[in-house]
N, C-alpha and C positions, 0 to 999 in steps of 0.2 A: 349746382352753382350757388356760394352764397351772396346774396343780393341783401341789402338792404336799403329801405329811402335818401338818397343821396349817391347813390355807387354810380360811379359812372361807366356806362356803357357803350358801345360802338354794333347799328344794326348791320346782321351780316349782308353780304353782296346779294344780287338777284340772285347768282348762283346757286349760291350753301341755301338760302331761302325757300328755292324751288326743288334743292335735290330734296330739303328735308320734310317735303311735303306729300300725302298720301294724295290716291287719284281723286279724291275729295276737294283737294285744296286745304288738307285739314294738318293738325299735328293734337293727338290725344283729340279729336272731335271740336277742337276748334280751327277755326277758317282762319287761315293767313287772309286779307282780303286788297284786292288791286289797289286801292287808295294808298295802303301800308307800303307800299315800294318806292315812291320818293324818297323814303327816310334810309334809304338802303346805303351803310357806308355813313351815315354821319350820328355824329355821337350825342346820347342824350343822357340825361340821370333819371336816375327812377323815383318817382315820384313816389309809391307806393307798393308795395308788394301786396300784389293780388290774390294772397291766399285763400281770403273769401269775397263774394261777390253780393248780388241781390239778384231774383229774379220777380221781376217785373212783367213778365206774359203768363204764368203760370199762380203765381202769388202761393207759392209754397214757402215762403222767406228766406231765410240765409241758405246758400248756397257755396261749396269748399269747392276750389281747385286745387290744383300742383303745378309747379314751375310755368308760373305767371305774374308779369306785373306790369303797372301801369309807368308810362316815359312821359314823364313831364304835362303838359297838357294837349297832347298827340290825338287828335281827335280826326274823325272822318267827314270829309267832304262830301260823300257821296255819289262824288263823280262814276265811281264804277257801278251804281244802281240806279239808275237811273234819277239821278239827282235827290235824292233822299237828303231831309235837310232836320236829321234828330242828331248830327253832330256826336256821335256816343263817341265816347271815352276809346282807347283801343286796349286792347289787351295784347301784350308780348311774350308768349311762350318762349322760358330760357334758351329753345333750338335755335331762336332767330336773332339771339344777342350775344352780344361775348363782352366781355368785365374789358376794362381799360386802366391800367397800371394810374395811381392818384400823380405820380411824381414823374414822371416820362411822357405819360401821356401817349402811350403805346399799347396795344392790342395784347392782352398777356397770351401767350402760347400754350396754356395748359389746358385750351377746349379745342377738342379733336370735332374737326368742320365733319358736316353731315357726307353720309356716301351720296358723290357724285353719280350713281350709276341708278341710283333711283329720285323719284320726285317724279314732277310733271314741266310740262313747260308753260310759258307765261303766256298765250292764248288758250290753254286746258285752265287757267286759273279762273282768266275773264269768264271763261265759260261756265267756271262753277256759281260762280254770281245766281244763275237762274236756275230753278230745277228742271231737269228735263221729265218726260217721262208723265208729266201732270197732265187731268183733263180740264185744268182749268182754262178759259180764251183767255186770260190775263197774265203776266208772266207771275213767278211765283219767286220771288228771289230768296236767297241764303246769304245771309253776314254771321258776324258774331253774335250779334245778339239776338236773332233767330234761331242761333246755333246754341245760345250760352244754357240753355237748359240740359240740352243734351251732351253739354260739355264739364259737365258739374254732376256732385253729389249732394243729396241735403245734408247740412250743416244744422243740429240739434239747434232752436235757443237756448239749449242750458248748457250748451259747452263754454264752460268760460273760457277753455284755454285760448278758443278764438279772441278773447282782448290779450290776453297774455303776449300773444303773436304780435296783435297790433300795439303794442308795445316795443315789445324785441324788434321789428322789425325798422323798429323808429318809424311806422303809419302815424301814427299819433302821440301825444305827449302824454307823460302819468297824468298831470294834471288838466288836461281836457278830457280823457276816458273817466277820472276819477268823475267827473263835473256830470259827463252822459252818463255815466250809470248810475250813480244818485238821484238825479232828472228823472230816470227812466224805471227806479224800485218807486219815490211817490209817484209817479204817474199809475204804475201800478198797484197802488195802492186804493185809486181812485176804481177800478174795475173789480174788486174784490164783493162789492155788495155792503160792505161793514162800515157803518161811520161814514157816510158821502159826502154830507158835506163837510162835516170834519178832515177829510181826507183830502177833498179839494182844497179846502182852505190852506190846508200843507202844504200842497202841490203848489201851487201858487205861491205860495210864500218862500219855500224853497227853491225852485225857478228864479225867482222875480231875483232872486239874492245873487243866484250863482250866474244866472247870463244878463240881468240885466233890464229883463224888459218881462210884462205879466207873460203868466203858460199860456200857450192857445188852447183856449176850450169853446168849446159848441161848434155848432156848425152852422149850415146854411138857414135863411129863416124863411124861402119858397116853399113850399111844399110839393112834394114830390108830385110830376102829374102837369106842376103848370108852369106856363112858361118861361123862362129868365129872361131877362133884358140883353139885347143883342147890343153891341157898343162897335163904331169903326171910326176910331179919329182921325186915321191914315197917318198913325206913327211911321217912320222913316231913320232906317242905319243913319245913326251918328246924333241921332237927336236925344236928349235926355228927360229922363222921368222920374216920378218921386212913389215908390211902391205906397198905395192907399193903406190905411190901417186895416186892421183887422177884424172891427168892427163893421169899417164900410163895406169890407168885402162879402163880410157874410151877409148883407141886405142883396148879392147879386147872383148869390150860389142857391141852390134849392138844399133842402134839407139832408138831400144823398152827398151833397161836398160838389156840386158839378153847376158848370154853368154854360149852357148849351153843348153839352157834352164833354166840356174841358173839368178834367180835374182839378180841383182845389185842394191842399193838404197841410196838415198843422208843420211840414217842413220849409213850405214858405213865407209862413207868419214869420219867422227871424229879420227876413229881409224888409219886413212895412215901417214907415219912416225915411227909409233910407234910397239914394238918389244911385241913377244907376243910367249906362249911355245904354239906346237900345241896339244891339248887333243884327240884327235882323228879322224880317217877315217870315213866318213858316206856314206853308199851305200845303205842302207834301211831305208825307213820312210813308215809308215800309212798318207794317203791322206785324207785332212781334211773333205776336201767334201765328197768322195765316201767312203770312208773308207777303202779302199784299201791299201793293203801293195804295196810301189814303188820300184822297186830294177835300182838306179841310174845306164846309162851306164857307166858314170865316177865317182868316189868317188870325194867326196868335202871334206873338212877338218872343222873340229871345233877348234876355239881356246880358250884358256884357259881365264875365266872370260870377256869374248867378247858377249855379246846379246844386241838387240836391247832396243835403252832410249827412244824410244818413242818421237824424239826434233824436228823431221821435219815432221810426216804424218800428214795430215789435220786430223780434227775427233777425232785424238788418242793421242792427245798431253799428255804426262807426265803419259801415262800407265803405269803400274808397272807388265804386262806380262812374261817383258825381255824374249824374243822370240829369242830362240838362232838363231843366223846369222852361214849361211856357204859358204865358201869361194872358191873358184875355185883356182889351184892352182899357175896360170900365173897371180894373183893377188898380188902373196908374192913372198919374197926373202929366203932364206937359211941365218941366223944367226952363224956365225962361233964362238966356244970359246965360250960356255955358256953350261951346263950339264945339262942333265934330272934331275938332283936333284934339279936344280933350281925350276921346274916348279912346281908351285903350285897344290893343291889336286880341282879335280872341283867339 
């Protein structure tokens, strides 16, 4: 099927969905997963084409799939894992969509629906949710992104063809890759050993010109070992906040980029300055590795249309993951004079 960012799509019925699924719940080792069945039957556009990914549990970096892509901002609720609240992106393997004519607005007839006479049914799916078979006393769940390692192959960093794609594919514009991957040779530049501060001084200088605002450099100034400042202002959905600079954040991360365990990374320095509603508390997430549900001792916050662009990790440059980011709350300010009506739907 050729897709590209903007095609508009139509998700197939429960039916063709379930037949086209192994006793897994899977199609090529990724998991259709129960959340994704509302969308059954109504039409989206693709945001992206998922040809590569990131992995995020294993930290091998870029990561290749085949016929997948991302629908608009289609994300998971959770509902079918036990309330799991990391919102990931979903993935749509081409089995479970079908193209839709631009001018009729009609289902085109030239994809032959999955055999009805295999699949699973829709309580074998729920079921796959858990693993069976485990000696673990806690359940042990399966989605995509416990799945996305095993569903992928490593993707070289030196393949450039992968921008080439994200190009073709219209993922991104010539002139925003043109932008990351200049960013991203002086940044490299800075790792080489030769000329450091010269090199930073580039890096910076170049950055500053092309996005806007200085590179993020350094990190935390704790030291590894002792303890970071625990923050709880009991932000609340629909209230707005003003992301801290980047300066003030690093006086609350320790020198490893963490602050009581929460990651901090040079891909949410873009966002400090800028004001943003908060979508909600997050205390519970599924563990990508173990698959374990995590119940945080402090909640973090999500904010509204805030996830990772993929502009600074090596490996992963110009993924279209967008992996929501979460925030600690001595990282933001209180935004006075602005309504929860403001805040957009996420």
């Amino acid at each position: 099927m050729k897709l590209n960012a903007g095609t508009l799509v139509e998700v197939r019925s429960h039916e063709e969905i379930l037949a086209s699924l192994d006793q897994d719940g899977c199609v090529d080792r990724m998991p259709f997963m129960p959340e994704m069945l509302k969308h059954c039957g109504k039409q989206y556009r693709v945001s992206a084409v998922a040809h590569k990914t990131c992995d995020s549990a294993h930290k091998t970096g870029g990561r290749k799939l085949e016929n997948a892509v991302h629908l608009e901002e289609l994300r998971c609720d959770g509902s079918a894992h036990a309330g799991c609240q990391a919102t990931c992106l979903f993935f749509w393997k081409t089995a479970w969509i079908k193209p839709v004519d631009s001018e009729t607005r009609t289902v085109s007839a030239n994809m032959r629906s999955p055999d009805s006479r295999t699949g699973i049914s829709e309580d074998q799916l729920l079921a796959a949710t858990v693993k069976a078979g485990t000696d673990s006393p806690e359940p042990i769940y399966s989605c995509q992104a416990t799945q996305l390692y095993n569903a992928t192959t490593l993707l070289p960093w030196w393949d450039v063809r992968q921008f080439w794609r994200d190009i073709r594919y219209g993922n991104v514009s010539i002139g925003r890759a043109a932008r990351v991957l200049t960013v991203a040779m002086f940044r490299w530049f800075t790792t080489i050993g030769i000329g450091y501060r010269i090199s930073v001084w580039m890096y910076n200088k170049v950055h500053t010109a092309l996005n806007g605002f200085p590179a993020p450099l350094g990190t935390g100034t704790i030291p590894l070992g002792q303890p970071t400042p625990p923050c709880d202002l009991g932000m609340r959905p629909g209230e707005w906040v003003r992301v801290k600079s980047h300066e003030e954040i690093k006086r609350t991360i320790n020198t490893g980029g963490k602050n009581r365990g929460m990651w901090y990374d040079h891909e949410m320095v873009k966002f400090s300055g800028n004001e943003y509603g908060v979508l909600r508390r997050v205390d519970t997430i599924i563990d990508e590795v173990s698959g374990k549900m995590l119940h945080m001792k402090q909640p973090c916050i999500v904010l509204d249309k805030v996830w990772c662009t993929a502009e600074y990790t090596n490996g992963r440059l110009m993924c279209r993951r967008a992996v929501t980011t979460y925030w600690r709350e001595n990282w933001l300010e209180r935004v006075e004079g602005k309504s929860k009506d403001q805040l957009r739907s996420g």
